[in-house]
N, C-alpha and C positions, 0 to 999 in steps of 0.2 A: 361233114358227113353226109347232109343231106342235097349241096348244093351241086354238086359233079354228078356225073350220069352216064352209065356204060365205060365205054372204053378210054372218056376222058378221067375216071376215076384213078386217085394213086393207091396205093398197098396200106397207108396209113388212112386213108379216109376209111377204107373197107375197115381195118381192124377196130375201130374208133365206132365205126357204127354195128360191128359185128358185136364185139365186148358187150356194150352197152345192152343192146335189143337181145344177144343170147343171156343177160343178164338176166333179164325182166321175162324172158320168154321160161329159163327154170324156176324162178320165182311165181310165176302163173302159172303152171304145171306143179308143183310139189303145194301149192297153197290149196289150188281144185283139187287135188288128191286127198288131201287131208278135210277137206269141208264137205267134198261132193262124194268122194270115192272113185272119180273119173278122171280121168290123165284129157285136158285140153288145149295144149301144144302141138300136138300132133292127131291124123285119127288113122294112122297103121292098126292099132288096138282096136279103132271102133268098126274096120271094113272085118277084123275076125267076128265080132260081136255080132254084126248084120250080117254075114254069112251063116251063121250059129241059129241066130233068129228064126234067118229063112225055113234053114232047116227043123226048124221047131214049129212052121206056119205060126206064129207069134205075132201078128201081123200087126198090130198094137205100136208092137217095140222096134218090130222092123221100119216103119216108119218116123219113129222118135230119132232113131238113130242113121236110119238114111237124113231126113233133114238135118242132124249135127253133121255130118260129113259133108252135105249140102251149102251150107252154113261157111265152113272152112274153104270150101271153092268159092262160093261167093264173094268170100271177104277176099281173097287171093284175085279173083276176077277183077271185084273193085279197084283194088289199088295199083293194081296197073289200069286201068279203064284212065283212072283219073290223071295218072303219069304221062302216060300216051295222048292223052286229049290237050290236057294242061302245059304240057310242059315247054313249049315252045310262045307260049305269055309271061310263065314264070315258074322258073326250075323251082325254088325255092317254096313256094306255095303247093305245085304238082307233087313234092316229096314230103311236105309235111302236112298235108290236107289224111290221107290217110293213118299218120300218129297219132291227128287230133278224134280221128274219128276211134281209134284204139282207146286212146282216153276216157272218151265220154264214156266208152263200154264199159271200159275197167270201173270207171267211178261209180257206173250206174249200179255197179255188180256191188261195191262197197254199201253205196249209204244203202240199197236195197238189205242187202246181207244185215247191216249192224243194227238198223231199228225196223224193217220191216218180217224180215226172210223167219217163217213157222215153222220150216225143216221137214214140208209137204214133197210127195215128187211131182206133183206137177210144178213147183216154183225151183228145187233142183232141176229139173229136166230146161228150163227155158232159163236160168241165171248160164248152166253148160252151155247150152248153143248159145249165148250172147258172148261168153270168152271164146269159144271156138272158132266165129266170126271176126273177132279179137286178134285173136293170135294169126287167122288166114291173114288179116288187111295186112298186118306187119310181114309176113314171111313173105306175102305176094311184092309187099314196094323193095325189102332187103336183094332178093333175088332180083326185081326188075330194074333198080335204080344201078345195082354193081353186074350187070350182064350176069347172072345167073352164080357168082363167086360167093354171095352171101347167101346164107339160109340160116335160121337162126331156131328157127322153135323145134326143132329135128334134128336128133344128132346120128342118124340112119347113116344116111349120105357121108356126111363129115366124117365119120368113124372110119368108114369103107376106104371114101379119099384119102387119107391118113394115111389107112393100114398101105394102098398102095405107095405111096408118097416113099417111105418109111425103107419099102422094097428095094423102089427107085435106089435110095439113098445107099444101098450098098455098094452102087456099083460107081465110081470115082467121080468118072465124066458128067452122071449128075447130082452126086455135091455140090459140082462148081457151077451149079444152072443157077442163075439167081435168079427167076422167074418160079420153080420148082421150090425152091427156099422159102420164098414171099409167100408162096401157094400155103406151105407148110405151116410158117409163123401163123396165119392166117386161121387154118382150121384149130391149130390148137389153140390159138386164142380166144374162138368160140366156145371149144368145148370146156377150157379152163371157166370161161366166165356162165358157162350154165351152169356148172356143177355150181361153182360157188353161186349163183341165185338160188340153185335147190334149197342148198345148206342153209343159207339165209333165211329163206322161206320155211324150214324145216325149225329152226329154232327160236326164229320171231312170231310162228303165226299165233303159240298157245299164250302168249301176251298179248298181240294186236288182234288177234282173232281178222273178221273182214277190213280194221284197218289196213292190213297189210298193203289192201287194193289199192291205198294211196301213196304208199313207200313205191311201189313199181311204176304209177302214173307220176311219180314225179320224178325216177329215170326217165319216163319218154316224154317229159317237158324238159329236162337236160340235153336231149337229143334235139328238141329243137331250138330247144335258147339257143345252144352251141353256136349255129349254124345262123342263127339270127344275129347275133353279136358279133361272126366274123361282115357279115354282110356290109351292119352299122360300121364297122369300123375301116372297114376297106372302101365305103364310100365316104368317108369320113377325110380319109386318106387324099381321095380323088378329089375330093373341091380343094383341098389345104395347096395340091399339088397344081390344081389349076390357077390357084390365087397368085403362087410363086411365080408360074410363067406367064400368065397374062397380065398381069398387078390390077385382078377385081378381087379387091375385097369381097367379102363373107362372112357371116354369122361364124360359120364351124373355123375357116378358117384364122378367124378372130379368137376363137375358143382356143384353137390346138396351140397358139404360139404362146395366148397368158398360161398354158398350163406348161407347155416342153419347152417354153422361149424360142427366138427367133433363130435359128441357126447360123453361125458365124460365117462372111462370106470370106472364101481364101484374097487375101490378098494376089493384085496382078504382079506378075515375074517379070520384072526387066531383064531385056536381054543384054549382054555384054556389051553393046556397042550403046547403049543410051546414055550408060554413065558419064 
């Protein structure tokens, strides 16, 4: 999910990291809705709110609420910052360096929330922009790692793409696009998997109340184990295969044969005339 980048990405890496992070992304959005009163997955809602402001010279709030939209760029900034810098030392690190930083937020938001958080607005107001920050880092690396195909905490876009997708679809010639298909599987499988993080969020949170924060932070350690485990085992792979053709021995290569055994070699084919 996290190790291919741009146009080397397949249709299953995107869907695999789509799912997952539109997962986590309506469970963060229906949780803050219910604790905060605030939607922070997205800030279409908050650029009405700061126009409304303006209009009220509110100046207070217009501020509160440019910095949470502030916030959401930032985090989106960051995580391509880090992609683009990173990435050519190590994909792998460049793509999950802003999940970890997603994490700490979410958790910070947790233990804060379950033994400290008064239910004040000034600690609403700054627990908000710490998920909105949150949610920019994720939407900024989904979008930058899949060329712009993923977006996950917004279902604006996706809906719209859909709607036309769907249009497309009436007319024969593309049906049979399979590029146009893949597109298609693709959005609806974000949109499928935010609804059900809503629903989830919706129904677990009056039992976990801010544990919740830890049920999503440990989808986006799924998102990186995933991708860490393919890693370990494809180099894993790589020495077994070099022991084979070179005859050096190795630790791993020593490991992989007592657990799978050594693979049978085909006997040589005599040709007819050696008999």
């Amino acid at each position: 999910m996290l190790r291919n980048y741009s146009n080397s990405r397949t249709l299953g890496d995107n869907i695999r990291l789509g799912t997952l992070t539109a997962f986590t992304a309506g469970t963060i959005n229906i949780a803050s809705l219910l604790i905060f009163l605030s939607f922070t997955s997205n800030v279409t809602g908050h650029y009405a709110v700061l126009a409304a402001e303006i209009s009220k010279a509110n100046w207070a709030q217009v501020g509160v609420v440019a910095g949470w939209i502030f916030l959401f760029f930032f985090g989106s900034f960051l995580s391509n910052f880090i992609v683009i810098n990173f990435n050519k030392k190590s994909k792998y690190f460049a793509h999950s360096m802003p999940i970890v930083l997603e994490i700490i937020c979410l958790l910070f938001v947790g233990v804060y929330g379950q033994f400290y958080y008064q239910k004040t607005l000034e600690e609403t107001e700054y627990l908000v922009a710490l998920m909105l920050f949150a949610t920019g880092l994720q939407n900024g690396l989904t979008a930058s790692i899949s060329n712009f195909s993923v977006k996950t905490t917004h279902l604006t876009g996706t809906t719209t793409d859909l709607g036309i997708l769907v249009s497309m679809f009436t007319q024969k010639k593309y049906r049979k696009n399979g590029e146009l298909i893949g597109r298609a599987k693709l959005l609806l499988s974000i949109m499928i998997a935010y609804v059900l993080g809503a629903v989830f969020s919706g129904l677990t949170y009056y039992y976990l109340e801010f544990r919740v924060f830890y049920v999503i932070s440990l989808c986006l350690l799924i998102v990186i184990g995933y991708d860490a485990y393919k890693i370990h085992v494809r180099h894993f792979n790589t020495k077994y295969r070099y022991n084979r053709i070179y005859k050096k021995p190795n630790l791993l290569a020593y490991l992989y044969e007592k657990i799978h055994g050594i693979p049978g070699r085909e006997k040589k084919r005599k040709l007819a005339f050696e008999d």
